[in-house]
Every structure is written in C-alpha cells, then in structure tokens.
C-alpha positions, -999 to 999 in steps of 0.1 A, spaced: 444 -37 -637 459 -73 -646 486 -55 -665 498 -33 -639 498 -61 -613 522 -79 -639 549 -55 -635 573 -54 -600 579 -26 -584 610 -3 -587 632 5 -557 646 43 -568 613 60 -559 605 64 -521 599 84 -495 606 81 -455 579 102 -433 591 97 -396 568 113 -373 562 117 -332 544 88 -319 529 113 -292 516 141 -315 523 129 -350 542 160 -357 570 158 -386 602 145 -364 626 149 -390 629 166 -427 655 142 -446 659 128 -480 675 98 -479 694 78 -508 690 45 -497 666 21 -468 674 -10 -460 660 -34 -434 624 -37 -439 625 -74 -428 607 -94 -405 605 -129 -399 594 -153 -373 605 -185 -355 591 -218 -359 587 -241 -331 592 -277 -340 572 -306 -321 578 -343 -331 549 -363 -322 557 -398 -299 555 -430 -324 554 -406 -358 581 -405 -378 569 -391 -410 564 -358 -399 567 -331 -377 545 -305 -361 554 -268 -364 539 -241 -350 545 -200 -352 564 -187 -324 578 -150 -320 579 -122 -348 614 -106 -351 626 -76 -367 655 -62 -382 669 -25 -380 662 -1 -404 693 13 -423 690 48 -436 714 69 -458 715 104 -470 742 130 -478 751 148 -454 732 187 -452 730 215 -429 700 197 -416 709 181 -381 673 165 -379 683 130 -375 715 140 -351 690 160 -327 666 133 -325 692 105 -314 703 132 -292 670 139 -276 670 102 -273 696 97 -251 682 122 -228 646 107 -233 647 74 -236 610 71 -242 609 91 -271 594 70 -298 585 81 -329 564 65 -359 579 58 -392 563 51 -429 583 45 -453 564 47 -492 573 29 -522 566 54 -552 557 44 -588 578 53 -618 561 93 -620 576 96 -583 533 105 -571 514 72 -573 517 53 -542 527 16 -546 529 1 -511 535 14 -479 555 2 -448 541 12 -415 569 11 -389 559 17 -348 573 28 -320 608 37 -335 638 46 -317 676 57 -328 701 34 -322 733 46 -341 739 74 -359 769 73 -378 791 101 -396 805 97 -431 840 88 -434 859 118 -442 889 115 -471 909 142 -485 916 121 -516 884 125 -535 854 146 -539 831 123 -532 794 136 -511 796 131 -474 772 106 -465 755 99 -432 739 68 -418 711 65 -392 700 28 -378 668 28 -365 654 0 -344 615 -4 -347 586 -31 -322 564 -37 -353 562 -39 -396 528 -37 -412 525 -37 -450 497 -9 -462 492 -18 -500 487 15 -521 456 25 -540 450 16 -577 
C-alpha cells in the first residue's frame, strides 16, 4: 500500500459522468479529450491587531471556484449543445457532475471529483479550416456552486 501511495497519478485516464441534479438520470453521453478547471480556492481575510507588529491575524473567508473546461471531438452526438439549449429556456436546470481520475488499466478508480449544481455557460464550436485535416473539436465551459474531492478505493 506504501508503494502505490509513492507513485502520482496520471492525467490521460478519466472519465466525466454529468447527471440531472433532479433525477440523477445520465444528462449527456460524451467522451471528452481534455478537463480543465478543477480549482478552487479561498480568500483570506487579513486583521492587524492594534500595538502588534510582528504579525498578523488571518482568517478564512469565501470559497471560489473556477469553470470547468471540457473538450471533445466533435460527433453526431448533440448532447452537450441540447443541454445548454434546454438551459437557456430553463434556467434552473442544474445538473450534477463527477468527474473520475482512472489508474493506468483505465478500471481502478484513483480519485474522484464531485461537482454540484452545474450549469452551461458557453458552448463553443471548433474552428473550421479548409487547410488541414485536423478533427473538429468542441468545447463546453461549465460553471459549478461546489468541489468535493472523493478519494478512490485501494
């Protein structure tokens, strides 16, 4: 167990499960080639203290969180584009988002991220080019109220 601990993780196995926050139903089927944005970070209130000026008192103020940045090429599967869609017309859709680090053998779970209350917030075509043969890839940005870290088993 000490010798597996020793090793870090590897980013190119992971999986994104984005579900209804209402029934937990799949929301989307997508593959995706890259996520980005699982970051969170909070704010630190400063107070100086009358009369002491060797230190300083700080104290934890608001959590933040970035947006999530997801990638995939671009499929007959409109998923992703429905779902900012339906958000537009809904805007109290929310939807609940894991996202799964993978071990080397692509089944052993490593860690998983535990996103809630999700919503769309740009959904962005790939740039189209004539030049090259290059795979059309698309980009969603989702913008998520909480981050909890789930670590995996063994």
């Amino acid at each position: 167990m000490a010798a597996a601990a020793a090793y870090p993780f590897t980013t190119f196995n992971f999986s994104v499960e984005i579900n209804r926050g209402q029934d937990g139903g799949a929301l989307v089927a997508a593959a995706f080639s890259d996520c980005d944005g699982l970051d969170m970070s909070m704010e630190v209130k400063t107070i100086r203290e009358g009369g002491s000026n060797n230190r300083q008192i700080r104290l934890n103020g608001p959590a933040t969180y970035a947006n999530l940045v997801l990638k995939r090429g671009m499929t007959a599967n409109f998923d992703l584009w429905k779902w900012f869609s339906d958000s537009i017309v809904d805007p109290g859709l929310r939807a609940d988002a894991e996202v799964v680090m993978l071990g080397e053998d692509g089944q052993a779970e490593r860690a998983r991220f535990r996103l809630a209350r999700c919503v769309p917030i740009k959904m962005k075509a790939p740039a189209l080019s004539a030049k090259d043969g290059a795979v059309a890839v698309e980009e969603l940005h989702i913008a998520y109220e909480s981050l909890v870290l789930i670590p995996g088993k063994g």
